[in-house]
C-alpha positions, 0 to 999 in steps of 0.5 A: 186068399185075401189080405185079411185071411191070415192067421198067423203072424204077420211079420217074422224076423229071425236072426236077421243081420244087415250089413252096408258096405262102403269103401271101408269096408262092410259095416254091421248095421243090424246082427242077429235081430229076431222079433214077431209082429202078431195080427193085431198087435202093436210092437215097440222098437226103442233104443238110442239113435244108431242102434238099428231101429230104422234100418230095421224097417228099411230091412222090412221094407226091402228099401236098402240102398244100394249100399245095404244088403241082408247078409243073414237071417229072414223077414217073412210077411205072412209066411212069405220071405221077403228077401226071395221078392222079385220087385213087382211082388215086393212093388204090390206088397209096399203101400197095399200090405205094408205101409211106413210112416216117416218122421217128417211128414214134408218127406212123404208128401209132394210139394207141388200136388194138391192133397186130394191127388195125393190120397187118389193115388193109393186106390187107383194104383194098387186096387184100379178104383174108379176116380170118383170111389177113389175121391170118396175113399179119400174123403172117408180116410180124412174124416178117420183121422179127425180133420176138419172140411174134408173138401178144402182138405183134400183141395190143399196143397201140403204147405198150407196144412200145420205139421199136425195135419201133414202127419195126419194127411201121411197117416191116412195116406198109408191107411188108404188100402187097409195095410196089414202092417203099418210101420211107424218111425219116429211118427211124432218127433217133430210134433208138439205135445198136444197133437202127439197126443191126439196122433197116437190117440188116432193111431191106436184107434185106428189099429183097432179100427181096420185090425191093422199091425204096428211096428212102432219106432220110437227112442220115447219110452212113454209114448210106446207104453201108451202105444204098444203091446210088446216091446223090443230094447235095441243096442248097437244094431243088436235087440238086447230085451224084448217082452210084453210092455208090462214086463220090460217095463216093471221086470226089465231084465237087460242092464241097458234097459235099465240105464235107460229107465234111470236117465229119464225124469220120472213123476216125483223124482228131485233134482237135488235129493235123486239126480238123473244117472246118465249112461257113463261113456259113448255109443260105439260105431259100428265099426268099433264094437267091443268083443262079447256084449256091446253094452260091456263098456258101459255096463255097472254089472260087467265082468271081465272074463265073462262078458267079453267073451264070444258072442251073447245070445237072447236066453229067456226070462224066467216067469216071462210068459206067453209073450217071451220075455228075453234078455241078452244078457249072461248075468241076468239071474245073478243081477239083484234088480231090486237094489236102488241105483248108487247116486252121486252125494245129494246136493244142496238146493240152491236159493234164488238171489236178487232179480236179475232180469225183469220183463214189464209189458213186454210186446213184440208185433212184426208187420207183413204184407198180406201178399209178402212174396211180391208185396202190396195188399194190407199190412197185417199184424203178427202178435207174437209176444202179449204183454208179459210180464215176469222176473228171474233170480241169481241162480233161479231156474225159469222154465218157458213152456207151450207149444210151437208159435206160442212166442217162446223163441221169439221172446229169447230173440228180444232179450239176445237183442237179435230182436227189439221189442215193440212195446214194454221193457226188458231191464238187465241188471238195472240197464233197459235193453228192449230196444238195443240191438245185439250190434249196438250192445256192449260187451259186458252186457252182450258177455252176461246173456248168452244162448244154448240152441236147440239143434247143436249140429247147426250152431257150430262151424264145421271147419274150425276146431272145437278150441278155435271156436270157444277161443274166438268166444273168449277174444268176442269177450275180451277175455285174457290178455294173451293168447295163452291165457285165451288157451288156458280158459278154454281148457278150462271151459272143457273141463267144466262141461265135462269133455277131455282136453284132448277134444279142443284140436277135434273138429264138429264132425267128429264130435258125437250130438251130445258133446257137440251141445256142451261144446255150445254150453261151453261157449255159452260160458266164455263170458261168465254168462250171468243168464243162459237162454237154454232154447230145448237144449236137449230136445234132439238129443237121446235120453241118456244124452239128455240125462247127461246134458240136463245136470251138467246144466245144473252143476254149472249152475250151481258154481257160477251162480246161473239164471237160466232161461229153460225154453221147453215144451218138454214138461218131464224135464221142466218138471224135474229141472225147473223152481218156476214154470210159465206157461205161453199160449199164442203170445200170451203167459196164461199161467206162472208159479212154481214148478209146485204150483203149475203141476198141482190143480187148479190149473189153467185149462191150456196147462191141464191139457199140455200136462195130460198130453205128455208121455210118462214111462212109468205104468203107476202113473195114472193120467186124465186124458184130455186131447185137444181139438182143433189147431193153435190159431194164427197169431195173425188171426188170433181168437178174440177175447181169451187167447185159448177159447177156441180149444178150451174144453172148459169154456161152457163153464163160463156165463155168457160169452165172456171167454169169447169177448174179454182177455181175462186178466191175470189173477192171483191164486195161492202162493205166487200163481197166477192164472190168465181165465175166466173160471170161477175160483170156486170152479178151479178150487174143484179141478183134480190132479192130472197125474197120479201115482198109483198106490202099490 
């Protein structure tokens, strides 16, 4: 029987439970976890990180550790038990029959191999193709995910290839030998939206293509829905939900699910009138599980009695048809689904104030050797920020997006000071502050613009409690005049970001990533900050944790009257969370207005596409596709003329070649928009809405 005979399903996972076992003791990582993959279909596994998702793929896999065993339950692929393998099967099923595509694609790649060799590998090993068919193959596989000169490609070594094309080399590394079983984690995470879009436009083409099976592992409920067919909820090792992706997603039947679906920012929600509902409470370890449900402690429908007593099992979902729509839940027809969410009062719309920070002209060069590791060769110029121009109000709320290398960061680094600037100026409550770096700042001004990172495992000191960092914040400041008055306010900044006063005597480690980032919010605060640089703040965050983050930003914006700087490439968030966007292209603002404006045609075509590219968790919401072809140039190579033609799907549209030889200048649209293109205004007056709710 060959690999494509089978008809039945492809993988089985019944009542599986995984355990790992440590010098605490054995810790459930996965219980009683059951799901089907049939030939074909592409299932959906979601949940918040640590509810098993991966180790179920490793489980898959049979790639464990040492550590970790299946202590119950089966894995059957294709009718076969994994777990009674020897290991020269399981060696011949791993990369022929079932392939797994890691988050970070450098993991998967050799540094020191040329791409071509890498790719060879697969056919030579596991089917004994000749070199040359194996070179041929490769250069099949490289054209099937859509990159460019195949030869130079394939004679690459990884680090001279951007993320996006790392990822895609991984994807047709694993497509190789036509496995009947992909397995994809967190494929995308580390990609901007635009290339997000054209790997999962490529993946699912490329599923209908060779018939293969996915396992999709992803905590972003939009992309399985443009991804999956099926779909299953994970919570604390357990599957809580699992159904067609049309009935979790419209009929969700789990209270967990539901807390998830109401923690992200959906098309037309209002920050002010229907706010994010966070998931009250902590994940639990897995060595702190709660009797009966897991989710009981956090669950708005839990009965004492009843729900924590004895273990919960999967019941079906009536009306769910042939695809199983189950739920772990006992009151699951008791629970009205309908009935609206309770919300916190609505909170008044704060009014922007007077200008607090303006950037006129603003550039910043960085100059490198053409050979940089051993010097000598041309000077060449990096152009990382293009004169931008822009303001922020008392209490305003800015959104700086675009993709990776667009200068977002770069442009917070020269209003911190840990940059300075090459050209234009930077002016902070009537001081200019371009060309004064951050040691030669006063305290004051250092106080008055302070910065939330993007990762807040790295922007705190692992050896020092949580209360002796915001205080060595507060002495940086010279707030307080004694140690503890210092005490006191850091208390207070404890209470204001939300986290108990008992957190001030704990260290980073015991800190879970959500309260670590209010940790770094907090001390943001120290100096009464006046702008917060908020560099994706909530980005490598889960959703509820992001839910949480996102309007505890917004609460203490509105009491201290912040200016907040939000750096995103999130535009669900920035949609709900900004009142003006700016949109960055290699250096360049290409489009500016309110959140209004910028989400409403006419657009720049750059915007069209970021907008078309970002999942939507939300099956009435009808998108315009548009995938971009090609990379985001170097900024020490940029395109001439228009910073976008390269890519620019509506360029055609332009007499003569206008878009290739003058940077347009910024215009002014209706209202405060503006737009840096060459388009007619007669030929934005015609573009169409992006996004689109679907009438009932």
């Amino acid at each position: 029987m060959t690999k494509w005979d089978y008809d039945g399903p492809i993988l089985e996972i019944e009542n599986l439970s995984i355990s790992f076992f440590t010098r605490a003791g054995e810790i459930p990582a996965v219980m009683d976890f059951s799901t089907t993959v049939m030939p074909g279909e592409a299932m959906g596994l979601v949940g918040e990180s640590g509810c098993g998702k991966s180790t179920v793929a490793l489980g898959v896999m049979q790639d464990l550790g040492k550590n970790g065993k299946i202590v119950g339950g089966s894995i059957k692929f294709k009718g076969r038990d994994l777990n009674t393998m020897s290991e020269e099967e399981l060696r011949d099923l791993r990369g022929s029959e079932i392939a797994m595509i890691y988050q970070e694609p450098m993991a998967s790649l050799n540094p020191a191999m040329r791409i071509g060799k890498q790719l060879m590998e697969v056919p030579m090993i596991h089917e004994g193709t000749s070199k040359d068919q194996a070179r041929q193959m490769a250069i099949e596989v490289i054209n099937d995910v859509k990159l460019p000169d195949p030869e130079r490609i394939l004679d690459a070594y990884p680090h001279q290839l951007s993320g996006g094309q790392q990822q895609r080399i991984v994807i047709a590394m694993a497509l190789m030998s036509k496995p009947s079983l992909l397995i994809l984690d967190e494929p995308t995470t580390a990609l901007d939206v635009t290339v997000e879009a054209g790997i999962v436009d490529l993946v699912k083409g490329l599923g209908e293509k060779y018939g293969t099976s996915m396992l999709f592992i992803s905590h972003n409920l939009g992309l399985v829905l443009d991804t999956c067919d099926r779909l299953c909820v994970m919570y604390s090792g357990e599957a809580v939900e699992t159904g067609s992706i049309e009935d979790v997603f419209d009929k969700m039947r789990h209270p967990y699910t539901q807390a998830l679906f109401r923690s992200i920012p959906l098309p037309g929600a209002d920050k002010n009138a229907s706010p994010l509902i966070a998931i009250p409470g902590n994940f639990p370890l897995p060595h702190e599980r709660p009797p009966g449900c897991n989710f009981g402690p956090r669950c708005d429908y839990f009965v004492n009695g009843l729900c924590n007593k004895g273990a919960i099992p999967m019941v079906a979902v009536e009306g769910g048809g042939r695809d199983r729509h189950e739920s772990r839940c006992l009151r699951v027809d008791e629970i009205n689904w309908k009935a609206p969410p309770a919300v916190a009062d609505n909170t008044s719309k704060t009014e922007p104030g007077e200008v607090v920070l303006k950037v006129d002209g603003l550039k910043k060069y960085y100059e490198v050797a053409a050979n940089a590791i051993f010097g000598g060769g041309d000077v060449r110029v990096v152009k990382a920020n293009e004169t931008l121009s822009f303001e922020a109000r008392e209490s305003e709320t800015l959104a700086i997006v675009g993709e990776s290398g667009c200068g977002k960061s770069t442009l917070a680094k020269v209003l911190m000071g840990l940059e300075t600037a090459t050209d234009g100026s930077v002016t902070l409550n009537n001081n200019q502050i371009e060309n004064t770096p951050i040691e030669n700042r006063d305290t004051d001004t250092v106080a008055s613009i302070q910065m939330v990172f993007q990762n807040p495992f790295d922007t705190l000191n692992p050896s020092m409690t949580v209360g002796s960092q915001i205080i060595r914040a507060l002495e940086i400041f010279k707030v307080g005049n004694t140690a503890a008055e210092r005490r006191q306010r850091m208390l207070e900044l404890l209470d204001l970001v939300k986290l108990p006063r008992a957190f001030a005597d704990r260290m980073p480690r015991q800190l879970s990533g959500g309260q670590k980032q209010r940790v770094g919010i907090a001390r943001a605060f120290a100096g009464s900050a006046q702008i917060v640089v908020a560099d994706e703040p909530v980005s490598a965050l889960d959703v509820s944790v992001q839910a949480a983050v996102t309007d505890l930003l917004m609460e203490i914006q509105r009491e201290n009257k912040t200016t907040l700087l939000f750096i995103s490439h999130d535009l669900s968030i920035v949609r709900y969370l900004a009142d003006r966007v700016m949109v960055m292209y290699l250096g360049h603002v290409v489009e500016m207005g309110t959140t209004e404006e910028v989400f409403s045609p006419p657009y720049h075509p750059y915007t069209e596409a970021l907008l078309s590219a970002v999942p939507i968790a939300d099956t009435s919401v009808l998108k315009k596709r548009i995938v971009l072809e090609g990379d985001i140039p170097s900024a020490m190579n940029p395109p001439s003329g228009c910073p976008f033609q390269t890519r620019c799907p509506h360029k055609v549209n332009v007499a003569g070649n206008l878009c290739e030889t003058e940077v347009p200048p910024m215009r002014d649209l209706a209202g405060s928009q503006q737009i840096k293109c060459h388009l007619a205004q007669s030929y934005l007056d015609q573009m169409e809405p992006v996004i689109k709710i679907a009438a009932e």
